[in-house]
C-alpha positions as CSV (number, residue, x, y, z in Angstrom):
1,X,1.9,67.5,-10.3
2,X,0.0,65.4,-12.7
3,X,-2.5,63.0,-12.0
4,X,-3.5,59.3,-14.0
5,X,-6.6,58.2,-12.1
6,X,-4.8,56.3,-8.8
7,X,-1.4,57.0,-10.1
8,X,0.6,60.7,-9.6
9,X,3.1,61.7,-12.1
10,X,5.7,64.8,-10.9
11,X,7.3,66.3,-13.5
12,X,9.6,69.4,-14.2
13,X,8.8,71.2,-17.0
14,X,11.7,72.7,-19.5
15,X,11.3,75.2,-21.9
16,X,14.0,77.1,-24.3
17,X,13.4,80.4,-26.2
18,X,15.7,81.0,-29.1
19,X,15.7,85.1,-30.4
20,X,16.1,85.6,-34.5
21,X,16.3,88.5,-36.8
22,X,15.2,87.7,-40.2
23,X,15.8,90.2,-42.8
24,X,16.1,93.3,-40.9
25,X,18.4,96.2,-42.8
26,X,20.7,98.3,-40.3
27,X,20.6,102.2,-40.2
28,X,23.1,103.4,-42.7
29,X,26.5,104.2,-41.2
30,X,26.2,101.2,-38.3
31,X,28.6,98.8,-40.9
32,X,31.1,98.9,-37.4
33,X,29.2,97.3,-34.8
34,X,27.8,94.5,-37.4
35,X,31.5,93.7,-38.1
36,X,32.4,93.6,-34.5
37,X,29.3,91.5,-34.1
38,X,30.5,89.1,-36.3
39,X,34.3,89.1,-35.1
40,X,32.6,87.8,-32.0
41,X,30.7,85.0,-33.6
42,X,33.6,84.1,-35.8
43,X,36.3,84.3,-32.8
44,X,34.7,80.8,-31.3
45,X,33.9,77.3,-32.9
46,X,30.7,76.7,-34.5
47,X,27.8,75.7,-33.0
48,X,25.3,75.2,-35.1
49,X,22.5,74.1,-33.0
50,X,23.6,76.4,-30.4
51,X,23.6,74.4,-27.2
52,X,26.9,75.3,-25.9
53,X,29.0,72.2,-27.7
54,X,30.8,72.8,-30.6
55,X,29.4,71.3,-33.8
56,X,33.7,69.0,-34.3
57,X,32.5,68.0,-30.3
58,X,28.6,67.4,-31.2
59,X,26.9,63.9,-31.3
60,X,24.2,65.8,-32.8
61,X,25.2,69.1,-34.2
62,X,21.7,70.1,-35.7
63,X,19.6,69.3,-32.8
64,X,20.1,70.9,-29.8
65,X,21.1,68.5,-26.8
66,X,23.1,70.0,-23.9
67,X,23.9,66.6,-22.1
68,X,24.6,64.8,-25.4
69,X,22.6,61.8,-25.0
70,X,23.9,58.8,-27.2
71,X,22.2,56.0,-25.4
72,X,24.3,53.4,-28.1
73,X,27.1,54.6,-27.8
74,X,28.0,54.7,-31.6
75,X,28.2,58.4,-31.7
76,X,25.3,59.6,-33.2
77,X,23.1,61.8,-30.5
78,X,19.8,60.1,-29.8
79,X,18.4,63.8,-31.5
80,X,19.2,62.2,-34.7
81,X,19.8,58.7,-34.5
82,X,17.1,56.4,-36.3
83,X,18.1,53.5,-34.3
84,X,18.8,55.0,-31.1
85,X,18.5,51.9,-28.8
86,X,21.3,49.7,-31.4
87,X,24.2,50.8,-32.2
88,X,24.4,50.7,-35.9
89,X,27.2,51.4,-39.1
90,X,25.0,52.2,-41.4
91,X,21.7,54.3,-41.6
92,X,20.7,52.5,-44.9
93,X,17.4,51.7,-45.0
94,X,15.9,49.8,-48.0
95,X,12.4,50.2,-47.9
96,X,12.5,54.0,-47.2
97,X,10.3,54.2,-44.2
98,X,12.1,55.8,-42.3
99,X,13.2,52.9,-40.0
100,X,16.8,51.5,-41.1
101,X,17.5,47.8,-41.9
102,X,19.6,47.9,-38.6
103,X,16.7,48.0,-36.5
104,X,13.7,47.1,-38.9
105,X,12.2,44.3,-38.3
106,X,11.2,43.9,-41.7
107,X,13.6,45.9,-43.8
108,X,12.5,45.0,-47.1
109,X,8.6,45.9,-46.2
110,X,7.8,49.6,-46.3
111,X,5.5,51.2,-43.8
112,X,6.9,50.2,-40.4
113,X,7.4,53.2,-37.3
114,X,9.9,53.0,-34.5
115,X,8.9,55.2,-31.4
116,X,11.3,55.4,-28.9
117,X,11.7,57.4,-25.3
118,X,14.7,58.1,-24.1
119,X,13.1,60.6,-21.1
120,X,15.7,62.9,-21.3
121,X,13.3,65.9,-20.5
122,X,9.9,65.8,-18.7
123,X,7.8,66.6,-21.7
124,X,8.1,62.6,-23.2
125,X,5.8,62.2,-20.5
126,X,3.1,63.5,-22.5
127,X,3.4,60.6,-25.2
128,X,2.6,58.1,-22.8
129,X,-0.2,57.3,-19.8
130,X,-0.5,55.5,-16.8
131,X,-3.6,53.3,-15.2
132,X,-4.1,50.0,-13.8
133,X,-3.8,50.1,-10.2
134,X,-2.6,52.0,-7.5
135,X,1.1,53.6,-7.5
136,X,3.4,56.7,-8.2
137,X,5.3,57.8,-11.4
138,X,7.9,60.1,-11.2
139,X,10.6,61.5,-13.9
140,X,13.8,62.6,-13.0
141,X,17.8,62.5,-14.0
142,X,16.8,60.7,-17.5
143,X,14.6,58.0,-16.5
144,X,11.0,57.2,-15.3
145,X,10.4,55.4,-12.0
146,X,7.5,53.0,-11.4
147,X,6.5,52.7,-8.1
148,X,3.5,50.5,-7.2
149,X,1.9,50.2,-3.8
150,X,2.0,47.0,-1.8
151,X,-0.1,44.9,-4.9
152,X,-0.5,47.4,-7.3
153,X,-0.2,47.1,-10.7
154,X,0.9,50.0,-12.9
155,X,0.9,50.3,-16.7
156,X,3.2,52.6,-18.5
157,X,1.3,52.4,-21.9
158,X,2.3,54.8,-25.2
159,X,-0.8,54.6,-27.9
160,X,-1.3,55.7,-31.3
161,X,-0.1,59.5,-32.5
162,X,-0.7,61.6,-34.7
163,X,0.0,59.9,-38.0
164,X,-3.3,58.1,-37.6
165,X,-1.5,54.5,-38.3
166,X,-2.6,51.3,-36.6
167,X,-0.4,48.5,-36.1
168,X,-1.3,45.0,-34.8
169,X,1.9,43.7,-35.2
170,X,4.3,45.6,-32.4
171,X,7.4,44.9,-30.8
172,X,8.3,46.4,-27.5
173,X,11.8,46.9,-26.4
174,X,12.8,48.5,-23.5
175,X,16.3,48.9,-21.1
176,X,14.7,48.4,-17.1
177,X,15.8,48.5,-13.7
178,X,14.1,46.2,-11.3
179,X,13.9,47.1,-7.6
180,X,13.7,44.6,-4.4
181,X,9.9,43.2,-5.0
182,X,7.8,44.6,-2.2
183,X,7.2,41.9,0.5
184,X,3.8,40.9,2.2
185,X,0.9,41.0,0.6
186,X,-0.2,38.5,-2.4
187,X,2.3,36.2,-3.6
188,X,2.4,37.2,-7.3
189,X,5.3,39.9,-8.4
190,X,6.2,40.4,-11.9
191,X,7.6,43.1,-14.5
192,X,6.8,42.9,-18.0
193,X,6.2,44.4,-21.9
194,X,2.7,44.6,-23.1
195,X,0.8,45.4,-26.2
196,X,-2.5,45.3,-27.9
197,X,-3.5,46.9,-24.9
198,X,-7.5,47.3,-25.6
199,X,-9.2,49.9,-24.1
200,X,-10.8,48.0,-21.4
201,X,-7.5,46.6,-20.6
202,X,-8.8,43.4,-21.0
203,X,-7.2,42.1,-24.4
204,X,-3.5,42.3,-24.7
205,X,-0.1,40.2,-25.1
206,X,2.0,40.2,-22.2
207,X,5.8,39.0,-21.9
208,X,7.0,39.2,-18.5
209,X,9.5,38.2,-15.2
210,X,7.1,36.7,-12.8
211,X,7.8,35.1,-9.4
212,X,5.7,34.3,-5.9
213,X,6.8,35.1,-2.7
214,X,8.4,33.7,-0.7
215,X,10.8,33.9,-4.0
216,X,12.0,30.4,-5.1
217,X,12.3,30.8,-9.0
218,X,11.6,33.5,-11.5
219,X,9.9,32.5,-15.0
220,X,9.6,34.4,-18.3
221,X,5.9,34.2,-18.9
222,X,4.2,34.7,-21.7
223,X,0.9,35.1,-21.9
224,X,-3.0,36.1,-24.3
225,X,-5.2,37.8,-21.8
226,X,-8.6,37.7,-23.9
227,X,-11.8,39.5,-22.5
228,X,-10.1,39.3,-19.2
229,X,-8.9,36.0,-19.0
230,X,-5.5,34.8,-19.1
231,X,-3.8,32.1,-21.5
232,X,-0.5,30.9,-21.4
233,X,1.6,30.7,-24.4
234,X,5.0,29.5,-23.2
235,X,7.1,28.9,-20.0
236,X,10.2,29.1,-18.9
237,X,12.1,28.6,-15.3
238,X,15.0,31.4,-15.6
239,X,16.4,31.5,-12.3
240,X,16.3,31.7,-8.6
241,X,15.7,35.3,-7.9
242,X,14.7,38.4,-10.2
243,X,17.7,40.3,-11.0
244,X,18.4,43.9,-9.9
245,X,20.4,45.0,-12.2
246,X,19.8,46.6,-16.0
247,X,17.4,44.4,-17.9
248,X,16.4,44.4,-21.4
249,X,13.0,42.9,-22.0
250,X,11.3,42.4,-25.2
251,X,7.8,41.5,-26.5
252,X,7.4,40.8,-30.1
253,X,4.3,40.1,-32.4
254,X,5.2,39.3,-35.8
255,X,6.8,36.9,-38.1
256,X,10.4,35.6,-38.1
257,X,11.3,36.9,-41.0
258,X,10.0,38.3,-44.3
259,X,9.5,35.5,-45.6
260,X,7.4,33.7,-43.2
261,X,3.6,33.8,-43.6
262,X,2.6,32.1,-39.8
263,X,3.2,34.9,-37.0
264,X,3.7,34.4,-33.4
265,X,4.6,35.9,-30.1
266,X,8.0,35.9,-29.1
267,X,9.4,37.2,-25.6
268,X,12.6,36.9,-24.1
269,X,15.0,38.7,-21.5
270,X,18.6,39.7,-21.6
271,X,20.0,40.3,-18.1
272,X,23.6,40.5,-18.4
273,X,25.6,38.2,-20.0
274,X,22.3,35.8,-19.8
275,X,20.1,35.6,-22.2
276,X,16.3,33.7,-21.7
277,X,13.5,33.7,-24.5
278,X,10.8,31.8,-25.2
279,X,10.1,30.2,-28.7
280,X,7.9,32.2,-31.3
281,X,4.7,30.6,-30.6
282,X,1.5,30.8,-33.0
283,X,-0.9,33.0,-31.8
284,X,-4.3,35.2,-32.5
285,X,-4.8,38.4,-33.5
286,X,-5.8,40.8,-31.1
287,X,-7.2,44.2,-32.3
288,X,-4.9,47.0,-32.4
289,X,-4.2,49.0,-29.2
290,X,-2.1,50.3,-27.3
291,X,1.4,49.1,-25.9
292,X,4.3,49.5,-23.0
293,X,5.3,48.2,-19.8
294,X,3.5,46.3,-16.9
295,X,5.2,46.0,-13.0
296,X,3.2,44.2,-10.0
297,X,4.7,45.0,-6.9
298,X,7.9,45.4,-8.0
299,X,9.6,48.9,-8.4
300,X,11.0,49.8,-11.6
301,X,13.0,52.2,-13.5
302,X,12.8,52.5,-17.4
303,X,15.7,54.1,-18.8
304,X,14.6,53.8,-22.3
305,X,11.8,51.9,-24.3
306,X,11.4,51.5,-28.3
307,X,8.1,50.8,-29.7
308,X,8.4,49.3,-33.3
309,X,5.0,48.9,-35.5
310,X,5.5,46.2,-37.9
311,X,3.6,46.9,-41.8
């Protein structure tokens, strides 16, 4: 058991051990049991990564992944796919920063960073924190589970690693799945993106589903929260109840395109075959923090969730 603060995170921990012989001669005479040796290794397919699927059946033949995870479906493992929340044709990627045009916000601008978690083992955990409020987080079977008390609050937030880069200009995408809001209590649930997160927790930008119970419409908020106090950016009235199904919610700060000096927010939500966002608006800097998901009262399950600094 692991513990953030108010919030208690189970997780299993996986390990795998892999034996090699480098460069070690055999006794004279032994030439039999090293061909017989490699009669065995040659008598089944290749498997270069050695987890147990053959390299002609492998979505990822050079990284090892049992459950062959390909979260796009354009068969390339998420081991080894560079864009492994889009499907993609091509891994071209102009600028050469390691982020291809297919997914780079800005592909002809070197120096941008996509961080994504799939949670396919327990150790992702470790890239990430939880605080704000009171509530559980547990991993298990591929995902990560939310669970806030009666009102809480819980942030899932991933910061800076070990490269040392800062980024004020991040967009956060991530595939949900929202639970029945929990009743009683305040009025106010809502499940959102965040980033810029300060340190206090008191500056960010925040994209999110929001409702008040009794529930009588769901809007796509967007909001600045500066030194602790909340500004709207844009509004819109998406519906009559939050939807329980898979959800794909996205927070971006940045430009349009390239080409555009002025940058914005822009959030929107795909649940579906509907699609709500909310016009790039003009906003503020921020500093650079930290950045993630936000749920008030509503459980939630993240299945995956990109993180894409912009140069």
């Amino acid at each position: 058991m692991r513990a953030w603060g108010l919030i208690a995170c189970w997780a299993v921990a996986l390990g795998a051990g892999c034996n090699q012989v480098l460069g070690l001669d055999e006794p004279a005479g032994d030439d039999d049991g090293d061909d017989e040796r490699d009669a065995q290794v040659s008598d089944g397919p290749a498997d270069r990564d050695m987890d147990g699927v053959p390299d002609v059946d492998d979505v990822c033949p050079d990284a090892s992944d049992p459950g062959q995870h390909d979260e796009d479906g354009d068969g390339l493992g998420d081991r080894c796919d560079r864009c492994p929340h889009l499907a993609q044709e091509s891994d071209l990627d102009g600028d050469e920063d390691d982020v291809p045009d297919a997914c780079d916000p800005y592909p002809a601008t070197s120096g941008g960073r996509l961080r994504w978690s799939g949670f396919h083992v327990a150790e992702e955990l470790d890239e990430w924190r939880a605080d704000g409020g009171e509530g559980v987080v547990e991993w298990s079977n591929d995902e990560v589970t939310l669970t806030p008390l009666l009102d809480g609050e819980v942030r899932f937030l991933r910061g800076e690693d070990d490269s040392g880069r800062v980024s004020t200009r991040t967009r956060v995408i991530a595939s949900l799945g929202l639970g029945a809001p929990n009743a009683g209590g305040t009025a106010r649930r809502a499940v959102g993106a965040i980033t810029n997160v300060s340190s206090s927790g008191l500056d960010l930008f925040l994209c999110q589903l929001e409702t008040d119970l009794p529930i009588t419409q769901v809007r796509l908020q967007e909001y600045r929260i500066a030194s602790g106090v909340a500004a709207t950016i844009a509004t819109s009235v998406t519906g009559d109840a939050l939807p329980m199904g898979d959800v794909i919610l996205e927070l971006d700060l940045g430009a349009d395109d390239e080409q555009t000096t002025t940058r914005g927010a822009f959030c929107q939500v795909r649940a579906g075959a509907a699609s709500h966002a909310l016009p790039r608006a003009t906003v503020v800097d921020l500093p650079p923090g930290e950045a993630g998901l936000r749920t008030v009262g509503v459980p939630l399950r993240v299945r995956w969730a990109a993180i894409i600094d912009h140069p």
